[in-house]
Z-matrix of the N, CA and C atoms (Angstrom, degrees):
N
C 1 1.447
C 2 1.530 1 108.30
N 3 1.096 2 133.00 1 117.89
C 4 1.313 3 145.77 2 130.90
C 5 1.179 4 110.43 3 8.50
N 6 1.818 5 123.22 4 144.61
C 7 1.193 6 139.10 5 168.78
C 8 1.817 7 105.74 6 -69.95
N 9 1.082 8 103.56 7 -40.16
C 10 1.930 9 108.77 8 -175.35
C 11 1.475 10 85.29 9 -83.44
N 12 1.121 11 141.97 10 -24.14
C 13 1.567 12 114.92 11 -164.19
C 14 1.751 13 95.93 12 -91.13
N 15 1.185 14 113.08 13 -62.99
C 16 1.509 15 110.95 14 173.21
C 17 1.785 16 113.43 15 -27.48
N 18 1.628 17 119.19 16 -36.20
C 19 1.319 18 112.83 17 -153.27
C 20 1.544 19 88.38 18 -86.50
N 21 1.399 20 116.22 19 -39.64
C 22 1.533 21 118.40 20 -176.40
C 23 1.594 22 122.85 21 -47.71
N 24 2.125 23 95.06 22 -48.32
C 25 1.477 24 88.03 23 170.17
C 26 1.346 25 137.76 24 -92.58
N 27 1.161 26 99.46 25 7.21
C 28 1.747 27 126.01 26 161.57
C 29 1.684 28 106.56 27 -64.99
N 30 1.558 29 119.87 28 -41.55
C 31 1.628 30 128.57 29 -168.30
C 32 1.450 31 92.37 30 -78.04
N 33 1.655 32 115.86 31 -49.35
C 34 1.631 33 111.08 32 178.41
C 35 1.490 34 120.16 33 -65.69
N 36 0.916 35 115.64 34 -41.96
C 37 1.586 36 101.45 35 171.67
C 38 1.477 37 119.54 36 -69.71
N 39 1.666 38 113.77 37 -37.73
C 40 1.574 39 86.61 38 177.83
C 41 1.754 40 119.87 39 -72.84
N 42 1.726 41 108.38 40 -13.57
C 43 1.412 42 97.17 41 159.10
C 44 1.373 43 129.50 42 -59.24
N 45 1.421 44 118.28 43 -55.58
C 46 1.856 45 117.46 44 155.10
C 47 1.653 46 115.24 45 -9.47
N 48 1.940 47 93.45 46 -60.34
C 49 1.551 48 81.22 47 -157.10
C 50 1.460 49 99.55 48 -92.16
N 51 1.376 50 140.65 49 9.77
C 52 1.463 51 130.88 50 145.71
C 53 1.390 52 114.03 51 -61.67
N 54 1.131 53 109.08 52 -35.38
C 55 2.024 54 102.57 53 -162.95
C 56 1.824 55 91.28 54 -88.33
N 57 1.392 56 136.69 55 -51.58
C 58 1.015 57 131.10 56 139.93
C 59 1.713 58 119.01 57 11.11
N 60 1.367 59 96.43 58 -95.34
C 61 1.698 60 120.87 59 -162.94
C 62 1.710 61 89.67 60 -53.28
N 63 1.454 62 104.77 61 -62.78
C 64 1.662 63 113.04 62 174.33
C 65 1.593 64 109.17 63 -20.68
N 66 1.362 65 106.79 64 -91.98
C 67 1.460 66 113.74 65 177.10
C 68 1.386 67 108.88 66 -17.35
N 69 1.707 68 108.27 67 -78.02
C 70 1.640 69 99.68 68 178.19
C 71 0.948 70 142.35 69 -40.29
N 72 1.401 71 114.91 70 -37.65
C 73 1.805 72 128.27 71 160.32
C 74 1.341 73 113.28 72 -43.56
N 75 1.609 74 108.43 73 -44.86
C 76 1.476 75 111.44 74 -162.63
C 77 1.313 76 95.74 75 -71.26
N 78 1.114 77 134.38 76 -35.11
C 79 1.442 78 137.55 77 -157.06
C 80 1.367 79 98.97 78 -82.58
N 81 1.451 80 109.01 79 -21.33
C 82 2.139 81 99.57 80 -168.95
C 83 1.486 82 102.49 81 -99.42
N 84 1.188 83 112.08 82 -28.80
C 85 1.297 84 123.27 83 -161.73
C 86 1.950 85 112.69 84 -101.36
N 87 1.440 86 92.06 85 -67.64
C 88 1.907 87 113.10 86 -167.48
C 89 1.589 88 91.80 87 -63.26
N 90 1.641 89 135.73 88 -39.00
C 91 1.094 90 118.10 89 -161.70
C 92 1.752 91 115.64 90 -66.49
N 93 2.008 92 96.32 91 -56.12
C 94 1.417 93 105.99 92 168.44
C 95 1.694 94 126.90 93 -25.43
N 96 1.559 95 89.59 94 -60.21
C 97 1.498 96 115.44 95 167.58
C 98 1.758 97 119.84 96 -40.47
N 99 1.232 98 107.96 97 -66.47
C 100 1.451 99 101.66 98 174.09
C 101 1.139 100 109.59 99 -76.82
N 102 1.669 101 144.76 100 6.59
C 103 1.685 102 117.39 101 176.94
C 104 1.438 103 90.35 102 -110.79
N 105 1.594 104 126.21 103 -9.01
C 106 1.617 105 122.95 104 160.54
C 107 1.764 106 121.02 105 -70.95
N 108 1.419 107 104.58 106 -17.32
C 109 1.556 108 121.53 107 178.74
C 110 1.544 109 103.22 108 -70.13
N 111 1.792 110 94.61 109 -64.00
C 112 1.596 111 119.31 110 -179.27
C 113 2.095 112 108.88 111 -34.31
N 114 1.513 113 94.90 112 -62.30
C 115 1.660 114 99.36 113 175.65
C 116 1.246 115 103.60 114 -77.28
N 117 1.110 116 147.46 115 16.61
C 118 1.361 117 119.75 116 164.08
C 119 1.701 118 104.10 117 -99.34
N 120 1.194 119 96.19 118 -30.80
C 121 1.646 120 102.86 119 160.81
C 122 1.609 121 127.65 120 -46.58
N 123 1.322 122 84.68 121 -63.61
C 124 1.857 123 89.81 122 -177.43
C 125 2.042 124 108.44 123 -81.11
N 126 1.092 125 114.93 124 8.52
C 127 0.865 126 144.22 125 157.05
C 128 1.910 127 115.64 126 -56.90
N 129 1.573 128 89.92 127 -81.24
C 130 1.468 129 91.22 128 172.70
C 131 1.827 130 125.15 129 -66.73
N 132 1.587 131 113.82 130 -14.32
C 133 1.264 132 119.46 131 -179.49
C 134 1.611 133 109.60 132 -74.35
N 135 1.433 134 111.59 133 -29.46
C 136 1.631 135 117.45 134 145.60
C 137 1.495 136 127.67 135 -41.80
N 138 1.330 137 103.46 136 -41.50
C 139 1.473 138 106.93 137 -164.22
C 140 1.538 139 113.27 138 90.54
N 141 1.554 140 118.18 139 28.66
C 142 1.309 141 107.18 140 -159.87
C 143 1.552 142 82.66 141 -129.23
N 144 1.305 143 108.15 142 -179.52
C 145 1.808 144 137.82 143 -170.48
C 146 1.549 145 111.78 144 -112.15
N 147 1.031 146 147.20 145 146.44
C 148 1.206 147 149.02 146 142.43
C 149 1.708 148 121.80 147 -40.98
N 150 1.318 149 130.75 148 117.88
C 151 1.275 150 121.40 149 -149.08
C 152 1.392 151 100.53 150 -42.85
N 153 1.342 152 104.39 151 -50.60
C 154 1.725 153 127.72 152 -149.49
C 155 1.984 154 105.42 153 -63.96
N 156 1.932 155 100.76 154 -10.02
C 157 1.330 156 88.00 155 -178.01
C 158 1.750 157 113.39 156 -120.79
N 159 1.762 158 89.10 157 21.89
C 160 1.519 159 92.45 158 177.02
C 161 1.464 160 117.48 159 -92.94
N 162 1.607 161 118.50 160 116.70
C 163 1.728 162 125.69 161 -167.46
C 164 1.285 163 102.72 162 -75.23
N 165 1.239 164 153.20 163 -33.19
C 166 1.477 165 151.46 164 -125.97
C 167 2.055 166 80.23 165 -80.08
N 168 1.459 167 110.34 166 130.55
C 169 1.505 168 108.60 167 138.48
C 170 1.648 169 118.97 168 -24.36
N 171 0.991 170 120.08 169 -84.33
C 172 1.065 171 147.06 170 176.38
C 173 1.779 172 115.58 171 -7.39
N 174 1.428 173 120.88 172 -23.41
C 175 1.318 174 141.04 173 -146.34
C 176 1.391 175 94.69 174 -147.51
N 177 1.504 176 125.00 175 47.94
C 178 1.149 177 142.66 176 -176.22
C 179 1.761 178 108.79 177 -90.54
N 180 1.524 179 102.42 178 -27.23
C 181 1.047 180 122.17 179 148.97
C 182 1.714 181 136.27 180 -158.70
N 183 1.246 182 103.50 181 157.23
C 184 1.534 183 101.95 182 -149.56
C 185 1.791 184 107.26 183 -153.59
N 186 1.212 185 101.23 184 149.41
C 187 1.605 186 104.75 185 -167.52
C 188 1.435 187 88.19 186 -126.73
N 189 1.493 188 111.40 187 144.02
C 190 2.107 189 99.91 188 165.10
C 191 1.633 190 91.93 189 -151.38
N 192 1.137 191 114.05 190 131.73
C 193 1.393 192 119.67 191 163.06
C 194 1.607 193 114.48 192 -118.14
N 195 1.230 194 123.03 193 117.98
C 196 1.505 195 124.02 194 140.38
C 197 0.934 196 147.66 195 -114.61
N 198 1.337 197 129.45 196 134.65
C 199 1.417 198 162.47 197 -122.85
C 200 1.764 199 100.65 198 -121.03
N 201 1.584 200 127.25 199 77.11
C 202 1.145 201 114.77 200 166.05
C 203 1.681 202 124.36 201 -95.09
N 204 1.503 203 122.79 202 98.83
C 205 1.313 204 115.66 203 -158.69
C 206 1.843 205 101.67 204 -105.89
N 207 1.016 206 126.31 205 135.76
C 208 1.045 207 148.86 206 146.51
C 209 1.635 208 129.05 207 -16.67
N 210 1.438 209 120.11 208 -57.86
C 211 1.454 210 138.56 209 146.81
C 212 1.330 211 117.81 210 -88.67
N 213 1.009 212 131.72 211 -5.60
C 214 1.458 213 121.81 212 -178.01
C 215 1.668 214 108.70 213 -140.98
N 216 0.944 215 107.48 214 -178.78
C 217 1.905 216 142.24 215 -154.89
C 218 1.852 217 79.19 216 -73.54
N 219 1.294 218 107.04 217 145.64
C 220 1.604 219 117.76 218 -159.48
C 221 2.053 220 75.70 219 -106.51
N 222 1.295 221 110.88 220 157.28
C 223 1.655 222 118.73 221 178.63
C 224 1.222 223 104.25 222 -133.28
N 225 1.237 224 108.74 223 166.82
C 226 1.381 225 125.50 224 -166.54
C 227 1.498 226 120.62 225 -143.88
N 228 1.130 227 147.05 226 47.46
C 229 1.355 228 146.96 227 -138.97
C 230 1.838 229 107.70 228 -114.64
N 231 1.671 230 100.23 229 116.82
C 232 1.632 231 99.76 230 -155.84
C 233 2.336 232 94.92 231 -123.93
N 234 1.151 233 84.88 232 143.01
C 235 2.139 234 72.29 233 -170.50
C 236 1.729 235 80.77 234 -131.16
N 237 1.233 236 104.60 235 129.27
C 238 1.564 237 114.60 236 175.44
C 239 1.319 238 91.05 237 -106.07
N 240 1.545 239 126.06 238 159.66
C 241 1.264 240 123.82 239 171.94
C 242 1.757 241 122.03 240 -135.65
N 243 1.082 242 122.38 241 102.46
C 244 1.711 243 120.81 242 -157.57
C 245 1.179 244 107.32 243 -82.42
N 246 1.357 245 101.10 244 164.30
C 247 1.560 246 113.10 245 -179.76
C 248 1.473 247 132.55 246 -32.21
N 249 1.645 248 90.12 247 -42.07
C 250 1.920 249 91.50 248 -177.50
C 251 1.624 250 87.90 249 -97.12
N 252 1.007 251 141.02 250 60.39
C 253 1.170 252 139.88 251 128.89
C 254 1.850 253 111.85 252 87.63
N 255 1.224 254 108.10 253 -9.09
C 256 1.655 255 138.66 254 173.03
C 257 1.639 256 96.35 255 -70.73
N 258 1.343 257 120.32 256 155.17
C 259 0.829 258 144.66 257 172.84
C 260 2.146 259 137.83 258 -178.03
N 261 1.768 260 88.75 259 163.30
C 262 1.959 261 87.73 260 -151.01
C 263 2.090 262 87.84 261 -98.72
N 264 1.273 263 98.55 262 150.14
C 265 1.389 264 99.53 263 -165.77
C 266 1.431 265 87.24 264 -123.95
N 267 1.279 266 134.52 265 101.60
C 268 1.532 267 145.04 266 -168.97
C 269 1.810 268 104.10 267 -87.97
N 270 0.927 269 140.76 268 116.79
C 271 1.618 270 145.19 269 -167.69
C 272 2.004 271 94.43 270 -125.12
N 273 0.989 272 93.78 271 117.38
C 274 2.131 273 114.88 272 171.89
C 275 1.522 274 101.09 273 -123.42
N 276 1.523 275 93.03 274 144.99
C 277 1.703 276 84.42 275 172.74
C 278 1.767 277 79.71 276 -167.25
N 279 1.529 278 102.25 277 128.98
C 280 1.680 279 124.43 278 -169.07
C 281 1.524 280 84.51 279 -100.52
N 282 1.601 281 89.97 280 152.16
C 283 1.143 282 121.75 281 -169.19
C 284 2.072 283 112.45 282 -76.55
N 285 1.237 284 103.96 283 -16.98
C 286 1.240 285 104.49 284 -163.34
C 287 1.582 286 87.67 285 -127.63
N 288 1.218 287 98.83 286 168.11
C 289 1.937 288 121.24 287 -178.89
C 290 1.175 289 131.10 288 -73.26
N 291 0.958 290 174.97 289 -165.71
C 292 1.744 291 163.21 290 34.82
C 293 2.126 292 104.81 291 55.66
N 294 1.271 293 87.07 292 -63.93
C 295 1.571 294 84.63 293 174.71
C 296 1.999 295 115.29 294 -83.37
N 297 0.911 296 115.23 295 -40.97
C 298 1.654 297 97.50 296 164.01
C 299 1.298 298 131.64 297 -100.37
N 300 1.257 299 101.91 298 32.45
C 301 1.545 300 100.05 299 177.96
C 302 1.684 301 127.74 300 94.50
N 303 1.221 302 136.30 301 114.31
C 304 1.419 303 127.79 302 -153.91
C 305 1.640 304 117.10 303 -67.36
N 306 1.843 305 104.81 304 -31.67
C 307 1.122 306 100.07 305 152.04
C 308 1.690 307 98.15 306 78.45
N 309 1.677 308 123.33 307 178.27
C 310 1.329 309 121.74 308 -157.60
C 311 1.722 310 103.20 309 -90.25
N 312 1.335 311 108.93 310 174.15
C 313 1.737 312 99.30 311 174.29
C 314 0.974 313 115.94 312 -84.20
N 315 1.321 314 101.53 313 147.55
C 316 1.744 315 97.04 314 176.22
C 317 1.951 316 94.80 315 -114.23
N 318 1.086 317 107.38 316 2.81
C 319 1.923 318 113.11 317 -176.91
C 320 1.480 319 94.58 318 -135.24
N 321 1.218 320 122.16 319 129.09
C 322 1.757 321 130.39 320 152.52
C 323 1.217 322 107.88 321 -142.98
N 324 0.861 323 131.17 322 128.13
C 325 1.998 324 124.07 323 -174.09
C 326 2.009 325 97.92 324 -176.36
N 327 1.206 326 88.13 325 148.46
C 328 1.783 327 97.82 326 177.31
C 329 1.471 328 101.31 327 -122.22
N 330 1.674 329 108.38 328 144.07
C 331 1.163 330 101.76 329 165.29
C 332 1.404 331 108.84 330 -147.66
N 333 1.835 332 113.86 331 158.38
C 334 1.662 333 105.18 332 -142.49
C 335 1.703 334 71.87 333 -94.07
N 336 1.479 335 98.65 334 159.02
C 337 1.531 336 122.67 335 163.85
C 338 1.820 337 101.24 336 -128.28
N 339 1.829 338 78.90 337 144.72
C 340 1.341 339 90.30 338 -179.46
C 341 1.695 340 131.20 339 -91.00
N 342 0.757 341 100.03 340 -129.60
C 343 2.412 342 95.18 341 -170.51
C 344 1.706 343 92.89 342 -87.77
N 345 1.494 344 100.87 343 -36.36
C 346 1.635 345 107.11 344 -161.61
C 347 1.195 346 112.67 345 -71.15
N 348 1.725 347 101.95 346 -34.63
C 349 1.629 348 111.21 347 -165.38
C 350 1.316 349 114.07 348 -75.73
N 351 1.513 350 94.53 349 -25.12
C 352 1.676 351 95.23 350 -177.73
C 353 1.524 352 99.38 351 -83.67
N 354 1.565 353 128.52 352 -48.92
C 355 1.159 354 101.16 353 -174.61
C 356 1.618 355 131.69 354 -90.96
N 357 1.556 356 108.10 355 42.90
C 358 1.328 357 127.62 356 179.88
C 359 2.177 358 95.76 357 -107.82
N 360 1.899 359 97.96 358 -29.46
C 361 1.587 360 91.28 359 -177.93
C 362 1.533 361 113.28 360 -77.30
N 363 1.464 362 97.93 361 -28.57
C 364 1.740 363 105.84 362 -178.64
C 365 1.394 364 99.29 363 -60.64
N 366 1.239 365 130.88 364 -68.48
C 367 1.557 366 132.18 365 173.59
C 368 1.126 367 101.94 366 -39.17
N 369 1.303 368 157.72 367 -89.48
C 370 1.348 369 136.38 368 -168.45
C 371 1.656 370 122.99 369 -39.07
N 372 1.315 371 93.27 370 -37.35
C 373 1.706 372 89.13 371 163.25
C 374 1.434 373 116.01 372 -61.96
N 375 1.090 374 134.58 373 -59.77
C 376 1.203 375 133.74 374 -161.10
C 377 1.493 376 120.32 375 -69.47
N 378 1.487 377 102.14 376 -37.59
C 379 1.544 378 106.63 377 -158.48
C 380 1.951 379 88.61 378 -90.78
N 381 1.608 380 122.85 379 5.42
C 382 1.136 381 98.58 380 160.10
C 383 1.710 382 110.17 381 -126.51
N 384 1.856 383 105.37 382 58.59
C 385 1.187 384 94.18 383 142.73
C 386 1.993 385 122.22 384 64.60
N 387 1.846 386 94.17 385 17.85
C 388 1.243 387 100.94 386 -165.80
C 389 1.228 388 121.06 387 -95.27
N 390 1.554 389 121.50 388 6.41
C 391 1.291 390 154.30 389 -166.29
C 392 1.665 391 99.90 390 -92.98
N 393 1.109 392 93.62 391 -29.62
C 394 1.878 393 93.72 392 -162.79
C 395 1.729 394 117.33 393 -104.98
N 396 1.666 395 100.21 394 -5.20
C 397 1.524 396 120.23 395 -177.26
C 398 1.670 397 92.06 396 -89.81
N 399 1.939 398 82.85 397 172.01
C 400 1.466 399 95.85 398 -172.11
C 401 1.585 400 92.07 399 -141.70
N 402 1.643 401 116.39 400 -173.63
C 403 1.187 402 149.29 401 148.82
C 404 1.700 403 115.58 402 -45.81
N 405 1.460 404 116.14 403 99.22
C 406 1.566 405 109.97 404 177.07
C 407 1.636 406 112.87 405 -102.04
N 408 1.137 407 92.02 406 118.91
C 409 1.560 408 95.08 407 -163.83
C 410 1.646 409 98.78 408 -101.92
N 411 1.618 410 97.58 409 89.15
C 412 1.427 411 133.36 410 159.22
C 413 1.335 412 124.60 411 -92.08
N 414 1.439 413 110.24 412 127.68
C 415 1.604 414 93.69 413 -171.31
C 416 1.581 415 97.64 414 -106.00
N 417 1.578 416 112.63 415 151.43
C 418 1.740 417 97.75 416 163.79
C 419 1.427 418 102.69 417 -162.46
N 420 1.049 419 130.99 418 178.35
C 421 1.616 420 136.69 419 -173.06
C 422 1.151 421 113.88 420 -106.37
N 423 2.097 422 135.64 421 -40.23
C 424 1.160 423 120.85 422 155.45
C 425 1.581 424 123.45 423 -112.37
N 426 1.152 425 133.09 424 -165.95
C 427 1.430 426 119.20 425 178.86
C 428 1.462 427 99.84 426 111.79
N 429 1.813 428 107.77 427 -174.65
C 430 1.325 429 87.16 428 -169.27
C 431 1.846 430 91.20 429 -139.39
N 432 1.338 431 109.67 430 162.43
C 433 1.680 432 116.09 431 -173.88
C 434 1.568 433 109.04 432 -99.82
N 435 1.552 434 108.27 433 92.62
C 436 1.514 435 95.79 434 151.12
C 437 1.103 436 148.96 435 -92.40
N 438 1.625 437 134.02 436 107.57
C 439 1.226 438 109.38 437 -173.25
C 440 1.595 439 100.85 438 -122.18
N 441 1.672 440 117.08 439 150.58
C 442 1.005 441 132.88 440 159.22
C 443 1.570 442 139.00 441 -92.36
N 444 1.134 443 141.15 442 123.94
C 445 1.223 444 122.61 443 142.02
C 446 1.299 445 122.10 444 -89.28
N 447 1.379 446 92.47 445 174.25
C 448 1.862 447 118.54 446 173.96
C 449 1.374 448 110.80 447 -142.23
N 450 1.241 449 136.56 448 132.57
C 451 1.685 450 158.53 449 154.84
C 452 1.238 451 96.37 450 -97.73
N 453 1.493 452 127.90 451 116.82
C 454 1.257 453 141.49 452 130.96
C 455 1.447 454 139.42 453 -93.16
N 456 1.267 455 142.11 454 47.95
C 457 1.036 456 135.05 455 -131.07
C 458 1.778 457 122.27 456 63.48
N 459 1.780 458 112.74 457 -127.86
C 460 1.332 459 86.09 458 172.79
C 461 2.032 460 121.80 459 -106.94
N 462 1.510 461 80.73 460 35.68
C 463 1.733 462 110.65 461 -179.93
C 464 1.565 463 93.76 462 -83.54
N 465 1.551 464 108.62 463 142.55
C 466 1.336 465 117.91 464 -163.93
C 467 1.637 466 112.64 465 -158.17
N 468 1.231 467 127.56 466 112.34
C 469 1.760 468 111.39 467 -171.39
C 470 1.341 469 108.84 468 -157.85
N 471 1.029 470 140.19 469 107.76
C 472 1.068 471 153.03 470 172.44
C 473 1.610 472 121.63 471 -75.29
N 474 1.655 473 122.96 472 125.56
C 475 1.592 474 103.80 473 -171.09
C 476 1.776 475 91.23 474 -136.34
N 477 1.438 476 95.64 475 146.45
C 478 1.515 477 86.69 476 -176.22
C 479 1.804 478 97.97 477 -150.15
N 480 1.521 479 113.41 478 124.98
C 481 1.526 480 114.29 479 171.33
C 482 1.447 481 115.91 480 -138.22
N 483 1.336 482 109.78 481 130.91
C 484 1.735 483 98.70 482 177.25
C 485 1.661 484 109.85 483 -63.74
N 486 1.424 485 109.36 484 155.05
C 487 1.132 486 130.33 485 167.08
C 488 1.794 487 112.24 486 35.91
N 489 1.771 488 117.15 487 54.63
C 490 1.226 489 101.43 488 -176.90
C 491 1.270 490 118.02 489 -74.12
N 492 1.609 491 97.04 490 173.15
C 493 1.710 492 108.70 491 174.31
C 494 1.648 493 115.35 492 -55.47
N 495 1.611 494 101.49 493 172.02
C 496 1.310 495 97.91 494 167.00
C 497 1.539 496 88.31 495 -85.32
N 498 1.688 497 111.71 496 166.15
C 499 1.472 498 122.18 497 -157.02
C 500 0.896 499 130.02 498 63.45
N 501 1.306 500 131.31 499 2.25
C 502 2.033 501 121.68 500 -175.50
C 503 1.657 502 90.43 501 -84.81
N 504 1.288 503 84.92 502 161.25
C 505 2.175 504 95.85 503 163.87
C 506 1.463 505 111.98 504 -57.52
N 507 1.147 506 109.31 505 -47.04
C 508 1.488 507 103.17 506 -167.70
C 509 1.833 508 115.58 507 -79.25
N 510 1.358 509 108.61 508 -30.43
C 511 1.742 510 106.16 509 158.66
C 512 1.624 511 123.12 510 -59.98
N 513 1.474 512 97.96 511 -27.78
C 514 1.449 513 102.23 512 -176.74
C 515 1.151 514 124.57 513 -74.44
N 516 1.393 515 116.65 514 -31.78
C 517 1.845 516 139.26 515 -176.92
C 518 1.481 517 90.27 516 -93.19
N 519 1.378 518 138.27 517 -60.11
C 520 1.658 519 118.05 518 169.01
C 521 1.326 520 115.78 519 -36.31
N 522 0.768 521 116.19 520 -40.99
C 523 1.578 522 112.70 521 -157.17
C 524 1.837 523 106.91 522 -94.85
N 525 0.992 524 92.39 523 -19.68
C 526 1.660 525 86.69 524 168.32
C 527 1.597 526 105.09 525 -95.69
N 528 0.996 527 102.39 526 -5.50
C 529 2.142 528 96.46 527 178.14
C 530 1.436 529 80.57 528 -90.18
N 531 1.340 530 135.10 529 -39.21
C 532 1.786 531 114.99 530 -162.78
C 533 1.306 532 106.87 531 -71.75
N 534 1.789 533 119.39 532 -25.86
C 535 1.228 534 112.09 533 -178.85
C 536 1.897 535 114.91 534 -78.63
N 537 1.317 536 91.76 535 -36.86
C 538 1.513 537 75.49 536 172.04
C 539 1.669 538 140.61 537 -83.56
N 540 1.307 539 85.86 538 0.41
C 541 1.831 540 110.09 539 157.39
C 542 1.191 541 135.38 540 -64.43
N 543 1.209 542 103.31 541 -19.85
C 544 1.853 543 132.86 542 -179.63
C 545 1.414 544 106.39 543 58.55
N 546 1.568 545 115.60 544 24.63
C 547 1.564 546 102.92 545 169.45
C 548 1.417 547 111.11 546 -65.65
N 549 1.271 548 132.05 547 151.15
C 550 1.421 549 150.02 548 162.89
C 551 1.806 550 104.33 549 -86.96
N 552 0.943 551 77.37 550 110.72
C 553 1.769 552 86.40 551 170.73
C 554 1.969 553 114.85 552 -149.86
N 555 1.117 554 95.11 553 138.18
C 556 1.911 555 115.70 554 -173.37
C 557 1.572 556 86.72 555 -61.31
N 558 1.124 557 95.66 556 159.78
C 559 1.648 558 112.47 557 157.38
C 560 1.345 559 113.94 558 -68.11
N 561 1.374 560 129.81 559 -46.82
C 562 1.539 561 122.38 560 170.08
C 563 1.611 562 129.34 561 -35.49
N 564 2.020 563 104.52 562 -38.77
C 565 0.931 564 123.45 563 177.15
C 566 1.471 565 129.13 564 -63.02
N 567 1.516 566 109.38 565 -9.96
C 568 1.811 567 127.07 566 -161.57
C 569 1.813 568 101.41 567 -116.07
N 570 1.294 569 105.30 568 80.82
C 571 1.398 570 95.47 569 175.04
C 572 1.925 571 92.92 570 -148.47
């Protein structure tokens, strides 16, 4: 082989392994990134803040789950928690889907929770291990996006997976914010 041919396929492979490495980056990095863009979006079509950028005292701690589903009504379920240990459990639910757009509310309503309720949600947080999960950057076309936060003081973690199992942390802590929301929803509706 040639001195110019060796140098050429020396130039092609380290292009490979740029577009390569690239891809992978995009996948560790750009994906997280755009489905954290994505919720900060459907975020504001709530009318709501990112936990991490709400100042009020008051939001010292804070739970928020949303529910972006594909066939069904996109949710919004937000638990502030006050000083004496009481707290307001805020339930939104847009009129339109994941695929056409969330569209206006057709649900806005607050409801107070008491010492127990909140510390029956903290226990579900904890005892599933939700501190130690992350962001799964799965891509897919139907299904539905849950992601959670948590505010604990100045503890902060956000977890988000399409369409989890029954048993993951993050189905388990959804699903007890949906129950204490008193939405009515089919089993068809929970995927």
């Amino acid at each position: 082989m040639t001195s110019k041919r060796r140098r050429l396929v020396a130039v092609l492979a380290a292009m490979v392994i740029v577009l390569v490495g690239g891809a992978l980056l995009f996948l560790q990095i750009g994906v997280p990134m755009l489905r954290r863009h994505h919720y900060l979006q459907r975020l504001a079509v709530f009318g709501e803040l990112h936990v991490p950028d709400l100042k009020s005292s008051e939001e010292k701690e804070a739970y928020r789950f949303f529910w972006s589903r594909s066939f069904h009504r996109a949710v919004l379920i937000t638990v502030f928690v006050h000083d004496d240990a009481h707290g307001v459990l805020g339930v939104k639910v847009a009129a339109g889907t994941e695929d056409d757009g969330p569209g206006e509310l057709v649900i806005d309503r607050d409801i107070q929770l008491g010492a127990s309720e909140i510390q029956a949600l903290r226990d579900v947080v904890r005892s599933n291990a939700f501190w130690r999960e992350g962001i799964r950057s799965e891509l897919t076309v139907d299904g539905s996006g849950w992601t959670i936060e948590v505010k604990q003081g100045r503890k902060y973690h956000l977890d988000s997976e399409i369409s989890p199992k029954e048993g993951s942390s993050i189905r388990n802590v959804g699903m007890h914010l949906i129950e204490l929301s008193g939405l009515e929803l089919t089993p068809h509706e929970i995927y």
